[in-house]
N, C-alpha and C positions, 0 to 999 in steps of 0.2 A: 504494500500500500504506500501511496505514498506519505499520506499522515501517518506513516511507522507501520507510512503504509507498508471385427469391427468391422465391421465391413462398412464400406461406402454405398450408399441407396439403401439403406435399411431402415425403413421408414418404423421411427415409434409412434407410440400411442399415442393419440390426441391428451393435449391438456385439458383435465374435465373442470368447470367454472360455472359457476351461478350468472344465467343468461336471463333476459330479461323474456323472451320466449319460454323458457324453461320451467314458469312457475317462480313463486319467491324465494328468492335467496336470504339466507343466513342470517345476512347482514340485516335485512329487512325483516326479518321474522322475530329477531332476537334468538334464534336459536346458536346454541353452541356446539360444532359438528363433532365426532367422537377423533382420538389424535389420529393422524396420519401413521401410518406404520414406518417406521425406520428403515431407510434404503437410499442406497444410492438414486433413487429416486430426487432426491435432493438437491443433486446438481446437475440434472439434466434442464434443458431447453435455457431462457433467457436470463440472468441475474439480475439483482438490482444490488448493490453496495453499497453502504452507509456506513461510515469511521462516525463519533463521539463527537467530532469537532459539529456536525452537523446536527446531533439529535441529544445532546445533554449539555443542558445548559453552562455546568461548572466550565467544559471545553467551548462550547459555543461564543464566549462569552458578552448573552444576554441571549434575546431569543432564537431559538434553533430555529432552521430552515427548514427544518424536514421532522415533524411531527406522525403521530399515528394519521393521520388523516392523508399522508402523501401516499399511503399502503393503497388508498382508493385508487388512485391515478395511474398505480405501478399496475393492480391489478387491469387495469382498464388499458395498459398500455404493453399487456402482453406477460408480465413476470409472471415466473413462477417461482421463482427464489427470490426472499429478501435473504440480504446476508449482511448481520448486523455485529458489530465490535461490541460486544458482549462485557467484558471485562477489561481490567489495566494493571499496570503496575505501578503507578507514580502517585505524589501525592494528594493528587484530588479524587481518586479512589480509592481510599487504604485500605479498605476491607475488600478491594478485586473486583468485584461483580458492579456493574455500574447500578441506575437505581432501577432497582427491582418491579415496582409500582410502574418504573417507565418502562421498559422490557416487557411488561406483562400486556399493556396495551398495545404494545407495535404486534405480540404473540398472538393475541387474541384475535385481532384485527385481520389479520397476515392467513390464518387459521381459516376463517368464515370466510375467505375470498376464494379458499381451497389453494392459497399457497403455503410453500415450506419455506422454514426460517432456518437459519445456520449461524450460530452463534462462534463470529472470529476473534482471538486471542494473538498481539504480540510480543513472544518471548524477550528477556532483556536475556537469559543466560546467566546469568554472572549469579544468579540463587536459584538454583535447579530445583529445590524446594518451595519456591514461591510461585517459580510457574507452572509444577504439579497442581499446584494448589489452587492457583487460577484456573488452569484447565479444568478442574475436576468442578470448581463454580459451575463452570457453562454447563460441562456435562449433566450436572446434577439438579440444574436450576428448573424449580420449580414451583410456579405462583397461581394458586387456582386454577389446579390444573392444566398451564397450558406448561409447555418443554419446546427444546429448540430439536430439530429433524436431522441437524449435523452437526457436527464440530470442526473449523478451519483454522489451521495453524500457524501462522505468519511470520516468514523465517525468513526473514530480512537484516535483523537488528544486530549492527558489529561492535559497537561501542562498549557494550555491556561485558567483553569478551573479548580486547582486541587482539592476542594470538592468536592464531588460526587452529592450530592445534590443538588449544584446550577448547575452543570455539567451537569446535568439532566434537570435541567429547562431550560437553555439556548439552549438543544439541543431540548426541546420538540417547544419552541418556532421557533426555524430556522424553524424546519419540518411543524410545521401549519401553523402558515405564509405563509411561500411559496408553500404550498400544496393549501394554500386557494388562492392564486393568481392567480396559475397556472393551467389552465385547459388545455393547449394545447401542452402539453408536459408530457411525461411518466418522472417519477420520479424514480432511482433505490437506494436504501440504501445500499451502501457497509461497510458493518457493519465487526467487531472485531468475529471471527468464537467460537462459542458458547464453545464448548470443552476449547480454549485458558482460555478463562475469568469461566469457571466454573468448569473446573477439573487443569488443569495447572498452571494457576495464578488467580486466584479469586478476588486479590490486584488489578488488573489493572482498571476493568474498573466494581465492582461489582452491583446488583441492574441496569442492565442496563435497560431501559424504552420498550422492547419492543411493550407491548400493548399499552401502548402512545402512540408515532409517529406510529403506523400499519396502521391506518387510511390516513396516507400521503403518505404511500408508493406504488408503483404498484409492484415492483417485490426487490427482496433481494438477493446480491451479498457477500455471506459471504469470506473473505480473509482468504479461509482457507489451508496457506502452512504449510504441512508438512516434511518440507527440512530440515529443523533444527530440529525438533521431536523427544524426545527419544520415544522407543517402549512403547505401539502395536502403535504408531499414527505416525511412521516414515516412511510410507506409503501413495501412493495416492488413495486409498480408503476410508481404515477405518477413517483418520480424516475429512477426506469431508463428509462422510456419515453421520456420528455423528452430525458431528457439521450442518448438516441439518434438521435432525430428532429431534435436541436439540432445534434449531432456532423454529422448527415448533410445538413443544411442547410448548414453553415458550410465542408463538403467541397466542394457541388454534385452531390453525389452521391448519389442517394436506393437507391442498391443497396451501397454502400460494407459489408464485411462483419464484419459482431459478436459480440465475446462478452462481453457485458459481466460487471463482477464487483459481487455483492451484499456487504451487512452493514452494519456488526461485526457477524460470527455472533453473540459470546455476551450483545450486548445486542436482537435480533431476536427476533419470535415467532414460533409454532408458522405461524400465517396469511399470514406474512410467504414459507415456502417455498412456496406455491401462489402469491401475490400476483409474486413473482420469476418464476416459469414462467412464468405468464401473460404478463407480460413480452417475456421470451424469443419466446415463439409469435408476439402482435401486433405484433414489430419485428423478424421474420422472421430474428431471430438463430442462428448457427448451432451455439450452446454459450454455458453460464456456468458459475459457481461462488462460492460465496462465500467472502467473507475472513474466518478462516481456518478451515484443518481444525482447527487443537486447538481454537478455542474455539467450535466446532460441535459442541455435544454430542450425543451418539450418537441420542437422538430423532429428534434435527430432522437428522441425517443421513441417518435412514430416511428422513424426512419428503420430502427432496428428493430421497432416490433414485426414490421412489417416485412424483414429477412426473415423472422422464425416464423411467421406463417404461411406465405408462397414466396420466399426469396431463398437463396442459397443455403439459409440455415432450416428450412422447412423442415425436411427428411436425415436428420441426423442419429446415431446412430441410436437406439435405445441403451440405459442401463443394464450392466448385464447382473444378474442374482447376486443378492448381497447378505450375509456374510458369506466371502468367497472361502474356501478351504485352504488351510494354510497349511505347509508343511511342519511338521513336531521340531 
C-alpha cells in the first residue's frame, strides 16, 4: 500500500446481488443475511481498498472521506470485495484493532450488499509478537456477529527491520506462525511487485523469501502501480504482467494464485482501466483492484466496473476449493 501501503476463458460464476428486479434486498428489509462461508471466494472479481487515512478519523485527521455509506456506491459500482486496514501498530491505535463500532458498520453494510470484506494488517517486524497479535485481532474480530471473509498481509515495511536478513527471518516467522494457527481463514500476501524490487530498485527489499512463506500463503496480491513508472512499465499492463510472471517464477510455480492490485488510482488514466483487465485475463488472475477507492474517481470507477462485467476482466478464472491440501 502505499499509506504502509487456471486456465484462461474459464468463465466463473456470476456475482449474486440484491437487484432491484429481484424483490427486496437486505438493505431494505433490514434483514441481516447469514455469514458468507470462508473461501477464496474473497478475492475473486473486483476490489475496493480502503487504508485508515481515509475511514478513521484519528488518521483522517477530521472527517473521513469514505464512510459506511460509500459501501452503497462500491456495491453499485461492481465490488465485490471491500478490503479494509483493519488494525495498526502505532500510536493512535495501541490496543491494534482500529474502532471496532466503526469496523462493524463498514461489516455489516458490506455483508447485506452480498459482499466480502478482508481485513489488511501492516507488519513493522521489529516485534514479531505484536504482529501475531495484530493479526490474530483481524482474524478473530468479532462484533455482533459480523467477521471479516479474509485476512491480507502487507509486506512492505523495511524500516522496522533494516537488515535484510533478520528482515527475512522475522517475516518468515509472522507467516508460519500464523499460517500454523490459522486454519479457518484464507491468508492473502500482498507483497512488494516483483519488477519494483528486481529490475527498479533491487536496494529495497533484495533476497526476498518467497519460497519460504509460499507455504503460508493461499493466494498473492502483488502492489503493482504503475503510476509513477518510467517507460515500458508506465502502463497498466506491462508492469502487472511482469511483475506476475516474475512472482510466479521466483515461486516455481506457474499456477501460484493472483490478484494483483493496480494504481495510484488518482494519478492513472481512463486507458489504464482496460490496460489493468487485460492484465488480469493474460495472467489468468482471479480478481484485482486498484489503490485506492477514494482516489478512484467515480468515472474511472465505472470505467472498471465495467471491464469485470463485458470487458477483458469478465470471464476470469474462478476460485479454485479452498482449504487447498497441504503437504505434512
Amino acid at each position: 500500500m502505499v499509506t504502509g501501503l487456471a486456465a484462461l476463458g474459464c468463465a466463473a460464476p456470476p456475482i449474486t446481488r440484491p437487484t432491484s428486479g429481484s424483490g427486496p434486498s437486505a438493505l431494505a428489509t433490514g434483514t441481516i443475511p447469514p455469514p458468507l462461508p470462508r473461501s477464496l471466494e474473497a478475492y475473486r472479481g473486483q476490489g475496493a481498498w480502503v487504508d485508515v487515512y481515509d475511514f478513521v478519523e484519528v488518521y483522517a485527521k477530521g472527517e473521513p472521506s469514505i464512510t459506511p455509506d460509500a459501501v452503497d456506491d462500491m456495491a453499485a459500482r461492481g465490488v465485490h470485495t471491500l478490503f479494509l486496514q483493519a488494525a495498526r501498530w502505532d500510536d493512535d491505535t495501541p490496543a491494534g484493532i482500529v474502532d471496532p463500532k466503526l469496523l462493524w458498520r463498514f461489516l455489516s453494510r458490506a455483508h447485506r450488499h452480498g459482499m466480502h470484506v478482508v481485513g489488511w494488517y501492516l507488519p513493522h517486524f521489529g516485534d514479531v509478537e505484536r504482529d501475531l497479535d495484530r493479526l490474530r485481532q483481524v482474524r478473530d474480530f468479532s462484533h455482533d456477529g459480523e467477521q471479516f471473509d479474509g485476512i491480507g498481509i502487507d509486506i512492505e515495511y523495511t524500516e522496522g527491520v533494516p537488515e535484510v536478513s533478520a528482515r527475512n527471518a522475522a517475516l518468515i516467522e509472522v507467516m508460519s506462525r500464523f499460517r500454523a494457527e490459522t486454519t479457518n481463514m484464507p491468508i492473502a500476501a500482498i507483497v512488494l511487485p516483483a519488477v519494483q524490487i528486481e529490475v527498479v530498485n533491487k536496494s529495497y527489499w533484495p533476497d526476498f523469501p518467497y519460497r519460504e512463506i509460499a507455504p503460508s500463503v493461499d493466494i498473492w496480491q502483488p502492489m503493482a502501480y504503475w503510476s509513477f513508472r518510467d517507460p515500458p512499465y508506465d502502463d497498466g499492463y506491462r508492469f502487472v504482467k511482469e511483475s506476475i510472471e516474475r512472482l510466479r517464477n521466483n515461486l516455481g510455480d506457474q499456477t501460484a494464485r493472483t490478484a494483483p492490485i493496480g494504481g495510484v488510482a488518482d494519478e492513472t488514466k481512463d486507458e489504464h482501466m482496460v490496460q489493468f483487465a487485460e492484465a488480469l485475463r493474460d495472467t489468468g488472475s482471479i480478481g484485482g483492484g486498484m489503490y485506492d477507492w477514494n482516489t478512484l474517481n467515480p468515472g474511472r470507477q465505472w470505467l472498471l466496473r465495467n471491464t469485470f462485467v463485458d470487458g477483458p476482466a469478465s470471464a476470469l478464472p474462478p476460485p479454485p476449493a479452498w482449504p487447498t491440501p497441504r503437504p505434512a
